[in-house]
N, CA, C and O atoms as a printed pandas DataFrame, in Angstrom:
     atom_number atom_name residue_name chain_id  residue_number  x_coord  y_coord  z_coord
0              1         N          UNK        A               1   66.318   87.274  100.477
1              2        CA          UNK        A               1   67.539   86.501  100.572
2              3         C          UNK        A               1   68.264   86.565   99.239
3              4         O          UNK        A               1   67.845   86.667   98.086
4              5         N          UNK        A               2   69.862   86.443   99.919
5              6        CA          UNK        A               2   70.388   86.911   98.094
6              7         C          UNK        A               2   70.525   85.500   97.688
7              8         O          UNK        A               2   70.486   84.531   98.447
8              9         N          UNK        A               3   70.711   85.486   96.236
9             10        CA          UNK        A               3   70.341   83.854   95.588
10            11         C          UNK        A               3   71.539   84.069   94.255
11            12         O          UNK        A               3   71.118   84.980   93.542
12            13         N          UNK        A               4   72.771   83.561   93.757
13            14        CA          UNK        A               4   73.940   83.549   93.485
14            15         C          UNK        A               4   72.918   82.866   91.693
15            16         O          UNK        A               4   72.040   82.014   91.833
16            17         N          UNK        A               5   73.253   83.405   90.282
17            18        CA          UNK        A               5   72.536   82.720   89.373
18            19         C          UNK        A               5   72.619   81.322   88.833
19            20         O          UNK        A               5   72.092   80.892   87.808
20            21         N          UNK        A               6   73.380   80.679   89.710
21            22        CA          UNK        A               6   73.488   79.358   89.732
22            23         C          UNK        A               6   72.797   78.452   90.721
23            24         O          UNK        A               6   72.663   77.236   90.865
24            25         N          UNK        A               7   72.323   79.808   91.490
25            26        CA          UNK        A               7   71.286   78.850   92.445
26            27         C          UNK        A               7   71.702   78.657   94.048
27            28         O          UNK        A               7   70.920   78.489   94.985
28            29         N          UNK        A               8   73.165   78.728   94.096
29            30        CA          UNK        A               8   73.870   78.792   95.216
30            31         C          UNK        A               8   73.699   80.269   96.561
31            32         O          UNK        A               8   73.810   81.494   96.520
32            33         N          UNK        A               9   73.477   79.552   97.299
33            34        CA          UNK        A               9   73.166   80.193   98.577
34            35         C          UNK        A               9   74.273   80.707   99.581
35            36         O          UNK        A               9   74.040   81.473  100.515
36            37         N          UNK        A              10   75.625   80.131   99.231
37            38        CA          UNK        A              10   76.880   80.253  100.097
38            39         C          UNK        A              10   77.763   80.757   99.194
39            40         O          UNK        A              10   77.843   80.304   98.052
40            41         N          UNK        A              11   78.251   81.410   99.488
41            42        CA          UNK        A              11   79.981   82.161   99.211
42            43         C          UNK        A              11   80.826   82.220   99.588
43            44         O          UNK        A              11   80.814   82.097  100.813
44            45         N          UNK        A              12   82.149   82.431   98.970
45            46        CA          UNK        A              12   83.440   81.660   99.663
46            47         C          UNK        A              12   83.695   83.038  100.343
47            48         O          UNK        A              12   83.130   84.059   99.950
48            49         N          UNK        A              13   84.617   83.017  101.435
49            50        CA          UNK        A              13   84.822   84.711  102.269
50            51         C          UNK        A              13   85.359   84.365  103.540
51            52         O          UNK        A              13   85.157   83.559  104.448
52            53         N          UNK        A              14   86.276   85.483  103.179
53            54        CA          UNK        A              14   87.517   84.860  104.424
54            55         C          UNK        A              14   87.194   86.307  105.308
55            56         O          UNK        A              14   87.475   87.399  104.815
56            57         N          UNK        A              15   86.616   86.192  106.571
57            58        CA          UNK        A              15   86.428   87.099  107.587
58            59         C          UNK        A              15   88.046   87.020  108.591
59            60         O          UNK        A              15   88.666   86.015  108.940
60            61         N          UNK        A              16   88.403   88.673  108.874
61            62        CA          UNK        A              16   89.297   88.796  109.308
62            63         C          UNK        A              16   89.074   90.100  110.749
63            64         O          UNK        A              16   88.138   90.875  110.942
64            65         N          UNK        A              17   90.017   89.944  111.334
65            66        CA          UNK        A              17   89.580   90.837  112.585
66            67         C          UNK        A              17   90.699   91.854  112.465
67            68         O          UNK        A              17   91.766   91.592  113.019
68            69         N          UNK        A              18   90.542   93.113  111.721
69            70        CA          UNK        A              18   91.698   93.805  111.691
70            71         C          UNK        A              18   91.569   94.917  112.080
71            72         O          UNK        A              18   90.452   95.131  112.550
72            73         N          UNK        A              19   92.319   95.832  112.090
73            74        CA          UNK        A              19   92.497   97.534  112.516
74            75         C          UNK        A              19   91.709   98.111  111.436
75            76         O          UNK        A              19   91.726   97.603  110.315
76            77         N          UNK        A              20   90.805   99.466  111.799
77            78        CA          UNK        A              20   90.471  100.430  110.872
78            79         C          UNK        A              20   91.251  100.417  109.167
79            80         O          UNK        A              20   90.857  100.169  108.028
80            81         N          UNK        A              21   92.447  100.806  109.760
81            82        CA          UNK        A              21   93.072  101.027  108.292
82            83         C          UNK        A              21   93.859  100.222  107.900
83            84         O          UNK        A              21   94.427  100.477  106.838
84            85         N          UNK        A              22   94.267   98.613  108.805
85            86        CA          UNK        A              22   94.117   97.409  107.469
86            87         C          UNK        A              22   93.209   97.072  106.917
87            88         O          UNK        A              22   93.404   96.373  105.922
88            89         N          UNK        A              23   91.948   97.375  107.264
89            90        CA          UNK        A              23   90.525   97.272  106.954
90            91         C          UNK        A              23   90.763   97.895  105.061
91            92         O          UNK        A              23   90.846   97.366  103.952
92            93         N          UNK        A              24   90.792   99.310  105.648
93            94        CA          UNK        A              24   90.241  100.105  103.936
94            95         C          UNK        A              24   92.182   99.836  103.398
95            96         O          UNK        A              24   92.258  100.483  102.353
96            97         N          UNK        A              25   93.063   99.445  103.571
97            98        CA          UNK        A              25   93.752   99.204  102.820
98            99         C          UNK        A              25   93.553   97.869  101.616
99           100         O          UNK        A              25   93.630   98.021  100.397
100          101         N          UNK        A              26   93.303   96.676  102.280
101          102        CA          UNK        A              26   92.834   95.455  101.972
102          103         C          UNK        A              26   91.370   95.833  101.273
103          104         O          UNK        A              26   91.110   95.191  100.255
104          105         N          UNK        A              27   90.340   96.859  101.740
105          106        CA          UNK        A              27   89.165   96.865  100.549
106          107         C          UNK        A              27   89.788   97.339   99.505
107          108         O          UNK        A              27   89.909   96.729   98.443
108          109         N          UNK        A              28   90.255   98.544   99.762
109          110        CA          UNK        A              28   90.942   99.491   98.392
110          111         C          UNK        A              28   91.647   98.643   97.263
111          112         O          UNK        A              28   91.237   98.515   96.110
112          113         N          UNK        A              29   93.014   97.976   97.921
113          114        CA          UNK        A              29   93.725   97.193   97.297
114          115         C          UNK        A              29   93.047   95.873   95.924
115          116         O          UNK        A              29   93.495   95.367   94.895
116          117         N          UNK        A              30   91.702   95.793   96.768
117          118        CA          UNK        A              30   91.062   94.394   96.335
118          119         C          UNK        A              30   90.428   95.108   95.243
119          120         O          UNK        A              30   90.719   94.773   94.095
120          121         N          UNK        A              31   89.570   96.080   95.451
121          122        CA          UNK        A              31   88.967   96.887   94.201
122          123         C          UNK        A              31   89.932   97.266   93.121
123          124         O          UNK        A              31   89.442   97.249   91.992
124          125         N          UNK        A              32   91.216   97.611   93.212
125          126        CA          UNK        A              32   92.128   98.358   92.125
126          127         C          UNK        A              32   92.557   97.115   91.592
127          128         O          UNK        A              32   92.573   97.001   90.367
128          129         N          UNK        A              33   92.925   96.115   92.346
129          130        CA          UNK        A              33   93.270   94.731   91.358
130          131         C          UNK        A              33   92.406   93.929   90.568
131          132         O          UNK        A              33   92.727   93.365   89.521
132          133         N          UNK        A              34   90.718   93.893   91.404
133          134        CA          UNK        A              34   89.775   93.075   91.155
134          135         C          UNK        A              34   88.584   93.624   89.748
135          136         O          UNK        A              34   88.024   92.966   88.871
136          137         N          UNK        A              35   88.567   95.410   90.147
137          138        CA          UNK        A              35   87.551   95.878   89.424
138          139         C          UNK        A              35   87.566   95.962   87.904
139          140         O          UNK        A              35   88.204   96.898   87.423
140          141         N          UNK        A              36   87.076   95.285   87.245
141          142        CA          UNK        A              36   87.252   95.714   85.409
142          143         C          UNK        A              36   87.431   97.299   84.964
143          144         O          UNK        A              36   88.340   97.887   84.380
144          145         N          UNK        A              37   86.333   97.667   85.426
145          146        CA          UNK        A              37   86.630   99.380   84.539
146          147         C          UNK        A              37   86.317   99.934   85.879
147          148         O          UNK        A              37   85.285   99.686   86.502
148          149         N          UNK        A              38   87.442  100.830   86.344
149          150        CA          UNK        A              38   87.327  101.850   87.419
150          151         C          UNK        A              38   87.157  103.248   86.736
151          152         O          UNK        A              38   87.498  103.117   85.560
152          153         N          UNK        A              39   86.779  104.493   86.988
153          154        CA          UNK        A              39   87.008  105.304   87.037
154          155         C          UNK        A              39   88.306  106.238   87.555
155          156         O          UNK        A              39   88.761  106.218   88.699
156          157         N          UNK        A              40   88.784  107.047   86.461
157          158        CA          UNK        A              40   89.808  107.167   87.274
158          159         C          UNK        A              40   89.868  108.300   88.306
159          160         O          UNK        A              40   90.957  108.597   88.798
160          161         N          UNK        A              41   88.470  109.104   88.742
161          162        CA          UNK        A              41   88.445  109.355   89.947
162          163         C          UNK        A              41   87.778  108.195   91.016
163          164         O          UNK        A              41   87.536  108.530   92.176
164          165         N          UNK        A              42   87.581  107.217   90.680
165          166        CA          UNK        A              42   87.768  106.074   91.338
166          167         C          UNK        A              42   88.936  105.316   92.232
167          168         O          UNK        A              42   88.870  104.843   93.366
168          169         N          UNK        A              43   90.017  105.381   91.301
169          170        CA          UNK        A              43   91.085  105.053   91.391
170          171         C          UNK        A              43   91.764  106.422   92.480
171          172         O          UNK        A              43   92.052  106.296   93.670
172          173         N          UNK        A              44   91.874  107.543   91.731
173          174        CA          UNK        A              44   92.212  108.420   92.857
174          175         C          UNK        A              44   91.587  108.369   94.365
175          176         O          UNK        A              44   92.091  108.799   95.403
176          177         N          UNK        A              45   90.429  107.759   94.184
177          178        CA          UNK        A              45   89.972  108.250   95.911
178          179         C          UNK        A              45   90.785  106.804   96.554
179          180         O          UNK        A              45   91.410  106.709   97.611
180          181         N          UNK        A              46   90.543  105.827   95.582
181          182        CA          UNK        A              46   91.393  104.833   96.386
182          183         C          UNK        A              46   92.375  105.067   96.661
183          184         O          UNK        A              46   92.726  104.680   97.776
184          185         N          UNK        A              47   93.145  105.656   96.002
185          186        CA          UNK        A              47   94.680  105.949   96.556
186          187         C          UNK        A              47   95.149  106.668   97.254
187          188         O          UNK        A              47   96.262  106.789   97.767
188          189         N          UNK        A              48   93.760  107.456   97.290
189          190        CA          UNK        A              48   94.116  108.624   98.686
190          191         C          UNK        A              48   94.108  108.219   99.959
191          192         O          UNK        A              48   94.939  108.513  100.818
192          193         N          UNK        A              49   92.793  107.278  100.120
193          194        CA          UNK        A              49   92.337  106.218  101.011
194          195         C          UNK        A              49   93.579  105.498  101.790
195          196         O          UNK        A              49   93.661  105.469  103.018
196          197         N          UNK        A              50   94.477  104.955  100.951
197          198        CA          UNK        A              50   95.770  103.965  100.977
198          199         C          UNK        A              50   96.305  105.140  101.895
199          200         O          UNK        A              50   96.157  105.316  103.104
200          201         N          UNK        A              51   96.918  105.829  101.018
201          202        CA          UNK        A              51   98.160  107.460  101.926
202          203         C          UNK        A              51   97.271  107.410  103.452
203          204         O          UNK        A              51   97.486  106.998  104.592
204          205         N          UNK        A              52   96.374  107.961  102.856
205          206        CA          UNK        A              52   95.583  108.635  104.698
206          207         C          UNK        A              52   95.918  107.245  105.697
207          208         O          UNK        A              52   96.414  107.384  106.815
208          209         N          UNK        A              53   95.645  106.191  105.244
209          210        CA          UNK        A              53   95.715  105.087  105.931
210          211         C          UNK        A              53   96.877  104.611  106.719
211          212         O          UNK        A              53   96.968  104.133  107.850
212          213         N          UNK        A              54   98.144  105.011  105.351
213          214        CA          UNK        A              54   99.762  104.715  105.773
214          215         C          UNK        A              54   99.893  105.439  106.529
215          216         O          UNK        A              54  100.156  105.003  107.650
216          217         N          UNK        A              55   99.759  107.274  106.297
217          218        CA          UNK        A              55  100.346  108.259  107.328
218          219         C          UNK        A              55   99.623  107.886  107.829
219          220         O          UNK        A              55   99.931  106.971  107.065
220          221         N          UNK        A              56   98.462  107.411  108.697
221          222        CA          UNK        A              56   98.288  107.107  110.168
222          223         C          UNK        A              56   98.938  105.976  111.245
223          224         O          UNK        A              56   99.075  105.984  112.469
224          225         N          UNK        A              57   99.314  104.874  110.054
225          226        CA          UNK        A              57   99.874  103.839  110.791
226          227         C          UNK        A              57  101.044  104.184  111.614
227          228         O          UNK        A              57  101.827  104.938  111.038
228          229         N          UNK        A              58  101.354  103.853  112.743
229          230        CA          UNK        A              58  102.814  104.193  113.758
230          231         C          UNK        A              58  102.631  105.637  113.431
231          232         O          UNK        A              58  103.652  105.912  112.801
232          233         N          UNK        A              59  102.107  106.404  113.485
233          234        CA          UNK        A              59  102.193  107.983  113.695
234          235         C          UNK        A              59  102.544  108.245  115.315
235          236         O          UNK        A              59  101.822  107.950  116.268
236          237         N          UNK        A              60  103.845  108.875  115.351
237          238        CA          UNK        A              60  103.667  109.499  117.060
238          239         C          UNK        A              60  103.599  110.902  117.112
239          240         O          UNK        A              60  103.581  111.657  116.139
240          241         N          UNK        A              61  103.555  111.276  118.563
241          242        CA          UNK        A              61  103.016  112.562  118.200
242          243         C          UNK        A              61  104.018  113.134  118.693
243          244         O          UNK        A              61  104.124  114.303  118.323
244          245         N          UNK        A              62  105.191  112.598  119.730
245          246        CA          UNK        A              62  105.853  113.421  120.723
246          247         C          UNK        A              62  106.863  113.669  120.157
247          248         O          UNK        A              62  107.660  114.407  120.736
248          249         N          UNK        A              63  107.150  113.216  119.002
249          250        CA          UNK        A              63  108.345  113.695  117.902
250          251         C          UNK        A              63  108.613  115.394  118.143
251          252         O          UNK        A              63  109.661  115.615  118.751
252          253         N          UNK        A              64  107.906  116.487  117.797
253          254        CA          UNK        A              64  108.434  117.649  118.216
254          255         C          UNK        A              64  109.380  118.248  116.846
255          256         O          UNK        A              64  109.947  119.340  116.808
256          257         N          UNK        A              65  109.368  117.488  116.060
257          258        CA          UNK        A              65  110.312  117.987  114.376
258          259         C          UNK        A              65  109.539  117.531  113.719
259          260         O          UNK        A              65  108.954  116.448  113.730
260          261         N          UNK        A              66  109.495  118.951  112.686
261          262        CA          UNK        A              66  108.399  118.600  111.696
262          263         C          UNK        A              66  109.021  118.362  111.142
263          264         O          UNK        A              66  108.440  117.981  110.125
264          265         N          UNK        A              67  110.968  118.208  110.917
265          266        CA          UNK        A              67  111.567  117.632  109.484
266          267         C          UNK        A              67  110.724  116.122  109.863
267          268         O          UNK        A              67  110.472  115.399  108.898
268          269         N          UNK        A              68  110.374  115.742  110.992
269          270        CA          UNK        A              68  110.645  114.044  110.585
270          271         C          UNK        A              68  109.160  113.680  110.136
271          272         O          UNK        A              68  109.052  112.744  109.344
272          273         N          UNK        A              69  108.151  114.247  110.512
273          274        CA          UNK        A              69  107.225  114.126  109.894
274          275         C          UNK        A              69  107.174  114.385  108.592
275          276         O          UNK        A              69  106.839  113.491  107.815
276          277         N          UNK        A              70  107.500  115.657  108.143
277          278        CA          UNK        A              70  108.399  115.363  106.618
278          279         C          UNK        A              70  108.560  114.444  105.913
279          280         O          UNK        A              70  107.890  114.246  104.899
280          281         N          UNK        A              71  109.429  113.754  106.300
281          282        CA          UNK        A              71  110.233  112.303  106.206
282          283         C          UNK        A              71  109.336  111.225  106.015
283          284         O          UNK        A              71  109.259  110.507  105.018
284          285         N          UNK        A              72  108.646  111.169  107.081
285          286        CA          UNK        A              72  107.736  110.117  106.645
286          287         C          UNK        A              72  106.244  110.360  105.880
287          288         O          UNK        A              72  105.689  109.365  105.414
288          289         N          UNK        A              73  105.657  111.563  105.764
289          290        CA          UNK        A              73  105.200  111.880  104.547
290          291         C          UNK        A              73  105.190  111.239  103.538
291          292         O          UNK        A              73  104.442  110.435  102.982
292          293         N          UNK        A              74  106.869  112.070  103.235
293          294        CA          UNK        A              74  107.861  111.451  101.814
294          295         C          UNK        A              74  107.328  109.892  101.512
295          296         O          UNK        A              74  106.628  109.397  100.629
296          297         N          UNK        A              75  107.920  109.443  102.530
297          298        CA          UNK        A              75  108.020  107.705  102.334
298          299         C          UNK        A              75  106.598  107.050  102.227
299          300         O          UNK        A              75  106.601  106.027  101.542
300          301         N          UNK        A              76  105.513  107.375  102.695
301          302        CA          UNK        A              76  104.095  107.181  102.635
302          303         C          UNK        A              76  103.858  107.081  101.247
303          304         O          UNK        A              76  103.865  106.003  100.652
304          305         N          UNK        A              77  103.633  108.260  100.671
305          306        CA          UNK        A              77  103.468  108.779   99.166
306          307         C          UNK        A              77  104.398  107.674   98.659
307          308         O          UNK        A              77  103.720  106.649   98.581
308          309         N          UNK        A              78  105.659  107.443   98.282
309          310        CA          UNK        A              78  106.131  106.826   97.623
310          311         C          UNK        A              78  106.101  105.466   97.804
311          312         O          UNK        A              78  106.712  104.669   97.092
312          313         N          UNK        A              79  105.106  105.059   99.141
313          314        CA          UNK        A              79  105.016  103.380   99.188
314          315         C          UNK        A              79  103.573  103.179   98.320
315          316         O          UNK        A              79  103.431  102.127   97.697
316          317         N          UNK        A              80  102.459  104.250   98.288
317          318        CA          UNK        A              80  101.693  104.426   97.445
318          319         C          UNK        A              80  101.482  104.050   96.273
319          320         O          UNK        A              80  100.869  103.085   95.816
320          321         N          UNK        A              81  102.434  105.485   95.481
321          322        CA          UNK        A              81  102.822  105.387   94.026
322          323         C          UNK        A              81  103.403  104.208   93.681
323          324         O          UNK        A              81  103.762  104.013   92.520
């Protein structure tokens, strides 16, 4: 059993019921704000994590133009960065 060094047995933790990739957005996010010293291929996989996550969100498929996939590419990456 895990045991907290103050002796405490409970932890505060907010359980949520979400999609795959609000899931690893919200872990990712929490590590890059929360972690003291990341690595910065640390940091890169998180942020790749984030992209893969965005371009999947509302992805359709019956679009048929790759300008517009393009497009939202673009905008993925730069909600990222």
């Amino acid at each position: 059993m895990w045991v907290r060094l103050n002796g405490e047995r409970k932890i505060k933790a907010i359980i949520r019921d979400v999609e795959d990739d609000i899931a690893v957005m919200i872990i990712t996010d929490s590590n890059l704000k929360h972690r003291e010293k990341l690595l910065a291929s640390e940091k890169a996989f998180s942020y790749k994590l984030q992209l893969d996550a965005i371009k999947r969100q509302g992805k359709r498929y019956n679009l048929g133009n790759s300008n517009t996939s393009a497009q939202i590419d673009k905008r993925s990456k730069d909600i990222v960065t």
